[in-house]
C-alpha positions as CSV (number, residue, x, y, z in Angstrom):
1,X,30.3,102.0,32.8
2,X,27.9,102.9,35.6
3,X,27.0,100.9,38.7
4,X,23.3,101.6,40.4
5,X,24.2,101.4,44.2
6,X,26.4,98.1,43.3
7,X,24.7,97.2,40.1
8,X,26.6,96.7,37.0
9,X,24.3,97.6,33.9
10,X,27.2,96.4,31.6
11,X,24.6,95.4,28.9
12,X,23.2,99.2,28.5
13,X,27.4,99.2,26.9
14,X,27.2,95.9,24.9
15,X,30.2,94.6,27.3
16,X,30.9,91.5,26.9
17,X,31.5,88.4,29.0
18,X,33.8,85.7,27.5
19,X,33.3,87.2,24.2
20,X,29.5,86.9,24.3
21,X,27.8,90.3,24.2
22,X,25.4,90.5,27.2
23,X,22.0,91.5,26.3
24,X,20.1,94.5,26.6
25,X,17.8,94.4,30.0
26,X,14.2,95.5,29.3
27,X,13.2,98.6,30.5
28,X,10.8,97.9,33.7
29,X,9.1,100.1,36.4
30,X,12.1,99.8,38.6
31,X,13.1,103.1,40.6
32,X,15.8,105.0,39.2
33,X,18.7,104.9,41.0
34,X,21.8,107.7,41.5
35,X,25.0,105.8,39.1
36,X,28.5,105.5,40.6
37,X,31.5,105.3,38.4
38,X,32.7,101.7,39.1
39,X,36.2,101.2,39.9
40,X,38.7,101.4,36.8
41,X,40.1,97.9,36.7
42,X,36.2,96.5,36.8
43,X,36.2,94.1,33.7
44,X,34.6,90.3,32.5
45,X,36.1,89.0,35.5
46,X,34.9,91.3,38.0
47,X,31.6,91.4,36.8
48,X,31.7,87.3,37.0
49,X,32.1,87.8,40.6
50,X,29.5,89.9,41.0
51,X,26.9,87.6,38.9
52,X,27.8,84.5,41.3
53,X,27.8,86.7,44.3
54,X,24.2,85.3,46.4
55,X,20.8,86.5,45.0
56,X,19.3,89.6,46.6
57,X,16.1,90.3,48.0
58,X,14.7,93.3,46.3
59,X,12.6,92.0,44.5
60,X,10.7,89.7,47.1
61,X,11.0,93.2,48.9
62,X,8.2,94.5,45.7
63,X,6.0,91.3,46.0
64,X,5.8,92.1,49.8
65,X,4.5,95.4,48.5
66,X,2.0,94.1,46.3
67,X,1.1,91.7,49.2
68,X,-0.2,94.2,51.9
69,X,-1.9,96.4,49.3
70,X,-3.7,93.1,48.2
71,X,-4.4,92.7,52.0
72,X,-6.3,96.3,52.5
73,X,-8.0,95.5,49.2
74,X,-9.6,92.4,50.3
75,X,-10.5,94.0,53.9
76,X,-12.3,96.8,52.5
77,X,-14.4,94.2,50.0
78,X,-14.8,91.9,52.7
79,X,-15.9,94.2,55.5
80,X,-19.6,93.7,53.6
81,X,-19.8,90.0,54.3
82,X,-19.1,90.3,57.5
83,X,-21.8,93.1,58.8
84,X,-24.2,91.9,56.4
85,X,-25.8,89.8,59.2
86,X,-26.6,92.8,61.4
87,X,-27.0,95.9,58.8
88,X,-30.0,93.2,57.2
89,X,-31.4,93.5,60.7
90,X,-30.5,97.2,61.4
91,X,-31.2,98.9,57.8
92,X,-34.0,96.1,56.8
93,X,-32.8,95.1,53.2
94,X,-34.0,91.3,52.3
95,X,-31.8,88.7,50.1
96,X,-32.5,90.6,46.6
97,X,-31.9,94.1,48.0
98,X,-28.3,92.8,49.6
99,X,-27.9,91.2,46.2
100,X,-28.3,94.5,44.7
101,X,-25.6,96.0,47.1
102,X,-23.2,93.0,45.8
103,X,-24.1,93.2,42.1
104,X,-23.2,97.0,42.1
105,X,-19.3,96.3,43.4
106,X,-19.0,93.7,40.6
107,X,-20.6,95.9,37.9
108,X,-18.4,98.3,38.6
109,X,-15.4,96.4,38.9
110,X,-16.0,95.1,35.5
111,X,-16.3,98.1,34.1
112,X,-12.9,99.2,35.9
113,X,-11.2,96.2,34.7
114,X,-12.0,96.6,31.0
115,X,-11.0,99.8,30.7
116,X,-7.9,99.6,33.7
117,X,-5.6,97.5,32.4
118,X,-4.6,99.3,29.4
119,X,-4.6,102.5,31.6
120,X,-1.6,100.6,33.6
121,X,-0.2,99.1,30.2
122,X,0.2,102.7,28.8
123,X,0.7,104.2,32.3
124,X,3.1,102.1,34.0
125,X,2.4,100.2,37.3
126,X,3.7,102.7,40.2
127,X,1.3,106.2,38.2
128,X,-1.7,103.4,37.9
129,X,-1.0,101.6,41.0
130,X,-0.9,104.8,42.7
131,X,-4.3,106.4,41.3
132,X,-6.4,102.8,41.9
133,X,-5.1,103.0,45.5
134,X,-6.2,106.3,45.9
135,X,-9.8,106.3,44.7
136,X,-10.6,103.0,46.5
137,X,-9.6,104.4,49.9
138,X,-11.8,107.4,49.1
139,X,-14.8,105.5,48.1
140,X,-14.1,102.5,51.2
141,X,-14.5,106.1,53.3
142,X,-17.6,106.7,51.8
143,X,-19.6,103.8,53.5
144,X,-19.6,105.3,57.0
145,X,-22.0,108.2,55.2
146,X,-24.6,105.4,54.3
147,X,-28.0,104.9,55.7
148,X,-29.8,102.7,53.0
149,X,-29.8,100.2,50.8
150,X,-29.2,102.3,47.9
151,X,-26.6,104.5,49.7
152,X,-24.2,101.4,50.3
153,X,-25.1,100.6,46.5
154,X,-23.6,103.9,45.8
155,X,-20.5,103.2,48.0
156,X,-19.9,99.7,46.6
157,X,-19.7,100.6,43.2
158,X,-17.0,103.6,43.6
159,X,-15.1,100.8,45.2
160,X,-15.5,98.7,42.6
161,X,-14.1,101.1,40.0
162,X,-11.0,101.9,42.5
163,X,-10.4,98.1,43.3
164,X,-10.2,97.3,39.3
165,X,-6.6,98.5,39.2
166,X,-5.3,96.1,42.1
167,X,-5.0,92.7,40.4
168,X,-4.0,93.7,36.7
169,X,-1.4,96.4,38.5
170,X,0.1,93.7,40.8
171,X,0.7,90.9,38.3
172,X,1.8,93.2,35.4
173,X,4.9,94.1,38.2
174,X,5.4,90.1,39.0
175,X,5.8,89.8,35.2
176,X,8.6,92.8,35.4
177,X,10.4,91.7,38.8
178,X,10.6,88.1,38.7
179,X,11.4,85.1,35.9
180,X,9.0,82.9,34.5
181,X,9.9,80.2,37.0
182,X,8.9,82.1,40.0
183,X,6.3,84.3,38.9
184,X,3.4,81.7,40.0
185,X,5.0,81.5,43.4
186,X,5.3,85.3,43.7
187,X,1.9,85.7,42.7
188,X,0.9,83.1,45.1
189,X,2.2,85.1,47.9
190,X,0.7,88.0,46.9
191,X,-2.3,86.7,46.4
192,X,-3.0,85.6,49.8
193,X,-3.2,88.9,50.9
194,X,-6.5,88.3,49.5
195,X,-7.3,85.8,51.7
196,X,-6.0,88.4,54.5
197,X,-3.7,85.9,57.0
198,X,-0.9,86.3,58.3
199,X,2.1,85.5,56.3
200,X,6.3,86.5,57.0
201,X,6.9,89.1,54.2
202,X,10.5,88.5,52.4
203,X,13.1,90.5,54.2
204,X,13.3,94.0,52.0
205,X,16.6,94.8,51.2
206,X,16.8,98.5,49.9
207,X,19.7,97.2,46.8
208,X,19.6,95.3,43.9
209,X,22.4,92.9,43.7
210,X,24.1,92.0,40.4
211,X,23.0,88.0,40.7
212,X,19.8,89.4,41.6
213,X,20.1,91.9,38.2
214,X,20.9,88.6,36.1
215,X,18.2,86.8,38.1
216,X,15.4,88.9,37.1
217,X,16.6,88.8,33.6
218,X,17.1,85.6,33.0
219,X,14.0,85.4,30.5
220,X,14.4,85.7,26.5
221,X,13.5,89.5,26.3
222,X,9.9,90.9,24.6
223,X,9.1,93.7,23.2
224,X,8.3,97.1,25.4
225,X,4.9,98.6,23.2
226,X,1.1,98.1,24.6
227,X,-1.0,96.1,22.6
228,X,-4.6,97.2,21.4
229,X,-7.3,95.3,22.8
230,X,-8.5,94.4,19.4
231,X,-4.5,92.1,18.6
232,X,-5.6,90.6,21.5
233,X,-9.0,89.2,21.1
234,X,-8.5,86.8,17.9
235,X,-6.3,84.9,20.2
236,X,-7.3,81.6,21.7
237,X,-5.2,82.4,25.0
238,X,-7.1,85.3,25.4
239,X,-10.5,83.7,25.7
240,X,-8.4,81.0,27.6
241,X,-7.8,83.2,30.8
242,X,-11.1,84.8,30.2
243,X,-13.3,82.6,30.4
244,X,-11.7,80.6,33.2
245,X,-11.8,83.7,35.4
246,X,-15.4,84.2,34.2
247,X,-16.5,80.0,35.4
248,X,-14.3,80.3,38.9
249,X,-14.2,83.9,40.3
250,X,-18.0,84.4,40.9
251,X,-17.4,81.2,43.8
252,X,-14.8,83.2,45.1
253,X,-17.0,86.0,45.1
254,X,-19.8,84.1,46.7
255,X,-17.5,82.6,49.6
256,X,-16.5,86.3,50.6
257,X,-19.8,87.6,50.4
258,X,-22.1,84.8,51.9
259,X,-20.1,82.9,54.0
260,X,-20.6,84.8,57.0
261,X,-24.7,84.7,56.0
262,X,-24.3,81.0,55.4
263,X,-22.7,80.4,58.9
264,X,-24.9,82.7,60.8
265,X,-28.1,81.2,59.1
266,X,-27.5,77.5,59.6
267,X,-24.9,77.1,62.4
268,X,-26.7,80.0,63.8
269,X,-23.2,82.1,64.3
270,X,-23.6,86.2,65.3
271,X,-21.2,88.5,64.5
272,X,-19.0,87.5,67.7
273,X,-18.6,84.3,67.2
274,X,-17.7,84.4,63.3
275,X,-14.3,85.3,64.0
276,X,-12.5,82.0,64.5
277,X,-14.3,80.2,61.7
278,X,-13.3,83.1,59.2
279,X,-10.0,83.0,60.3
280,X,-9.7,79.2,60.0
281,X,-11.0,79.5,56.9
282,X,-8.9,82.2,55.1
283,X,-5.8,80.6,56.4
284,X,-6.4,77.9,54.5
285,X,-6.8,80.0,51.6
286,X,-3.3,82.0,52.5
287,X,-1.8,78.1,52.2
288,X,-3.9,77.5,49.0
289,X,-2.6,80.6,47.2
290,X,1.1,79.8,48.2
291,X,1.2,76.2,48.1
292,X,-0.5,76.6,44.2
293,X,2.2,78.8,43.3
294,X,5.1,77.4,44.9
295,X,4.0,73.8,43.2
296,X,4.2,75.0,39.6
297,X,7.3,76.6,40.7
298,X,9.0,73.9,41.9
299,X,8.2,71.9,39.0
300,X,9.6,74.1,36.6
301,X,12.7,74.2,38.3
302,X,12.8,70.2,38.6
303,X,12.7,69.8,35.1
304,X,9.2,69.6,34.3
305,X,7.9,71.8,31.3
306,X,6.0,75.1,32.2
307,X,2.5,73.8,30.3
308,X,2.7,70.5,32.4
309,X,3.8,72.3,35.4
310,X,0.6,74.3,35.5
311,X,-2.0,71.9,34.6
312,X,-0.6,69.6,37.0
313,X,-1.4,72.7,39.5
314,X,-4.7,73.7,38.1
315,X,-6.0,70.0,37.8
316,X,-5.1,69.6,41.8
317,X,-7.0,72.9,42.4
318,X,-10.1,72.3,40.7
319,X,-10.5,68.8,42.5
320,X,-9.8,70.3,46.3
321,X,-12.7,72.1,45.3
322,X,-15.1,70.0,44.9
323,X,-15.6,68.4,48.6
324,X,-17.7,71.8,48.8
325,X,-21.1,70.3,47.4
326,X,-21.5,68.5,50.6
327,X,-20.7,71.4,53.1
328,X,-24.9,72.4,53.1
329,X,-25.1,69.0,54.4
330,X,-23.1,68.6,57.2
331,X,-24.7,69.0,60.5
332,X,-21.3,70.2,62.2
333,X,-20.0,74.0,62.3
334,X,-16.3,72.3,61.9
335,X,-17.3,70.0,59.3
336,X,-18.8,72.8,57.1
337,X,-15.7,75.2,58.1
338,X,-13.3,71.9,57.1
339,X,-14.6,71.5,53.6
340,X,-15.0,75.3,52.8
341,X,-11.4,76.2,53.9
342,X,-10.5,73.2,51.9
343,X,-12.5,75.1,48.5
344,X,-10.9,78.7,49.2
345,X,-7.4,76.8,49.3
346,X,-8.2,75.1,46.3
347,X,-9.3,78.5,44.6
348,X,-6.5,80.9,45.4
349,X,-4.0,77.9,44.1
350,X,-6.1,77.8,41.2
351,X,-5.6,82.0,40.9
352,X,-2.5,81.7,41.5
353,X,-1.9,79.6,38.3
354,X,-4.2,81.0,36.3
355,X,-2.6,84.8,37.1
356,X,0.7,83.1,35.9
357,X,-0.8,82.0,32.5
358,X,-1.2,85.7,31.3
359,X,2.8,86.2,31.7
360,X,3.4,82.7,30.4
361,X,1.4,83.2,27.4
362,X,1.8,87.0,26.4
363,X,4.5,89.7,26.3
364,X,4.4,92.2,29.2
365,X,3.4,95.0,27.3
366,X,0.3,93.0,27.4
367,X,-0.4,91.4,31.0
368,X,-2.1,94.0,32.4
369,X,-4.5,94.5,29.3
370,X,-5.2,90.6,29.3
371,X,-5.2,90.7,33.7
372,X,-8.5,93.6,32.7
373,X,-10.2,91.3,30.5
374,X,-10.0,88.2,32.4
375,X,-11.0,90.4,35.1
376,X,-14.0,92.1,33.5
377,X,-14.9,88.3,32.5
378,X,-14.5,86.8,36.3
379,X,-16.5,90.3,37.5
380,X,-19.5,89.5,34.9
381,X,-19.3,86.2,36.5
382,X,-19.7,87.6,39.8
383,X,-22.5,89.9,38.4
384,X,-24.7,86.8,37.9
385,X,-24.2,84.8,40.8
386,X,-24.8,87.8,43.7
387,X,-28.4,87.6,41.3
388,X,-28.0,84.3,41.4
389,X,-27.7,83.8,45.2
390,X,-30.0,86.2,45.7
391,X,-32.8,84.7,44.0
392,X,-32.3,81.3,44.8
393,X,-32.0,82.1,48.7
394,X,-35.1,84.6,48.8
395,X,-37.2,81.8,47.2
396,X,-35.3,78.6,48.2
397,X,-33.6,78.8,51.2
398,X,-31.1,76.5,50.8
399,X,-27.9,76.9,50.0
400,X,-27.3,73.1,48.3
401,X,-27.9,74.7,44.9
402,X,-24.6,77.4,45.0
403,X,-22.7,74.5,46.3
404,X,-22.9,72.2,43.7
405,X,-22.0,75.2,41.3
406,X,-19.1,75.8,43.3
407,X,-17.9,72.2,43.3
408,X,-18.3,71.7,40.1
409,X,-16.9,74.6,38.7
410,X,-13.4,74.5,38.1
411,X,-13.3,71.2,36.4
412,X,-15.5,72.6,33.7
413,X,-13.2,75.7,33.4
414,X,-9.7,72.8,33.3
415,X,-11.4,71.5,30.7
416,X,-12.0,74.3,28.8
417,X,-8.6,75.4,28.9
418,X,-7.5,72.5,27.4
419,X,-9.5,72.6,24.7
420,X,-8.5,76.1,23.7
421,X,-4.8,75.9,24.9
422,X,-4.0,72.1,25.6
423,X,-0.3,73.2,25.1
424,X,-0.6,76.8,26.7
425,X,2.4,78.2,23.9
426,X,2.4,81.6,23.9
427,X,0.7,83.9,21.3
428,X,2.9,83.7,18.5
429,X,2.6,87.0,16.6
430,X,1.2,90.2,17.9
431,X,2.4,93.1,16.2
């Protein structure tokens, strides 16, 4: 019976504990480690010990991980919004020509996320995680060779089709490191590296411990085989997680990419004196993202069923939100920076959750396939409203109109979910 650097895989033997035979584990993207012969008197009572021994960190160790590459994704998307100000002076591109720039990313990244997360279903998270990380750095290179409109066009979309992999990567390896109880707070945390703050990363520890082993396992097990696109489409949870990504990511996309506009047009901020209200405002967003998955969490583990534990999340998230219609209106910089870091908190808790739902409702050999789709749907979403903003900016100027979507936006998509899944159960055959 062989021990992985204090690990007793007694289930890959049938052992048995109390004459129950323990089951098989599933096989996940976990590194391979060196086995030890364990001692020869190890039995059921030994390996008792060891399951009661304290969890481990390992795993915490892997969202940490995911967190900082979740960071340098959002910096390199971000880095956009915050020039825009001064390459619109420098380069001369109006509202519909920077709308263009933005539209390109999210056609892209549409196109990477419908074809991406089957990639990482049938590749495995470390060979896709590894190839998505690679071409984005590449193409985030790319921008310091552009002098035009059309040449930052270019740029943004090869980023696009490198950033695709980050999202249906990361939660595909929360569904294999963590139980169905904490994956909404793991994906919480690693979700703020979106917002990029400052959070303190889990201690690693380089070991997985045998409570830790159990830990992880702890859910009914589901089969190992990816899942054609076309099993998953007839399903109502499908278009569930779709089409809520498709009604709430495009106001995520608009924060990122006209917030600094939006301050440096009406509170008349430049580029050195964005900092602190940026700041202020994606900290809030780092709290959103955990708080939201930490809440489901914890009810779950009071008692409270999984379905009521995340609408009781979402429903919370889609109301902080809406305070935002009024932030066109207020006359003070921190009054406007109040109720906008309120709406980013309330939309990474809302990710948070929804991110969860994919794991809650499918097997794994499907979360990173159904993490694509919604993707692809929240990306369309952000198609239209960089068009959207565009438009209504170049011929309205005001900003009033993009608020009142965004504040009204998530209830419509709560309410859709529970019409298609009002008790979230999980897809009950996919063969």
């Amino acid at each position: 019976m062989p021990t992985y650097h204090g690990v007793a895989i007694t289930a890959l033997n049938g052992c048995y504990d109390g004459g129950v035979p323990l089951r098989r584990p599933r096989p996940l993207s976990r590194p391979i480690l060196t086995p030890e012969p364990l001692p020869a008197d190890t039995g059921p009572e030994q390996l008792r010990e060891d399951l009661q021994s304290p969890l481990g960190r390992y795993r915490w160790g892997i969202c940490a991980l995911l967190f900082f590459a979740t960071t340098i994704n959002y910096m390199d998307r971000q880095v956009l919004g915050l020039l825009a100000p001064v390459l619109q002076h420098e380069i001369g591109w109006n509202e519909i020509q920077y709308s263009n720039i933005v539209a390109a990313f999210q056609a892209a990244y549409a196109i990477g996320l419908l074809v991406v997360g089957g990639l990482i279903d049938r590749l495995g998270t470390r060979i896709g995680y590894a190839l998505a990380i690679g071409l984005w750095s590449l193409a985030s290179m790319a921008h310091s060779l552009a002098r035009t409109a059309l040449g930052f066009g270019v740029a943004r979309f090869a980023l696009g089709l490198g950033e695709s992999g980050n999202f249906p990567a990361a939660v595909k390896t929360i569904a294999e490191w963590f139980p169905r109880k904490e994956r909404a707070y793991a994906t919480g945390l690693f979700n703020s590296g979106s917002s990029i703050g400052a959070i303190a990363a889990p201690l690693f520890v380089p070991w997985l411990t045998p409570a830790e082993l159990a830990h992880i396992e702890i859910d009914p097990p589901d089969k190992q085989h990816r899942i054609p696109w076309l099993k998953l489409l007839p399903h109502r949870q499908t278009w569930a997680i779709v089409l809520a990504k498709f009604l709430t990511d495009p106001i995520w996309w608009f924060f990122l990419y006209w917030l600094p506009k939006f301050l440096n047009s009406e509170h008349g901020l430049t580029i050195d004196k964005l900092g602190l209200p940026l700041v202020v405002i994606y900290l809030f967003s780092d709290g959103g993202s955990i708080f939201g998955g930490w809440f489901s969490s914890h009810l779950i583990k009071r008692g409270v069923s999984v379905p009521r534990s995340r609408k009781a999340a979402l429903l919370l998230a889609a109301v902080t939100v809406t305070p935002i219609v009024f932030a066109s209106k207020v006359d003070s910089l921190w009054g406007a920076v109040a109720l906008i870091s309120l709406a980013t908190a309330g939309h990474q808790a809302w990710s948070a959750n929804v991110y969860t739902l994919a794991s809650d409702m499918f097997p794994r050999g499907a979360v990173a396939s159904i993490i694509g789709m919604a993707g692809f749907g929240g990306a369309i979403g952000g198609l239209l409203i960089a068009k959207l903003a565009g438009y209504v900016l170049q011929y309205t100027h005001s900003y009033l109109p993009l608020f009142l979507l965004a504040g009204s936006a998530y209830l419509v998509a709560f309410l859709m979910l529970q019409v298609l899944v009002p008790r979230m159960e999980p897809v009950a055959k996919l063969a």
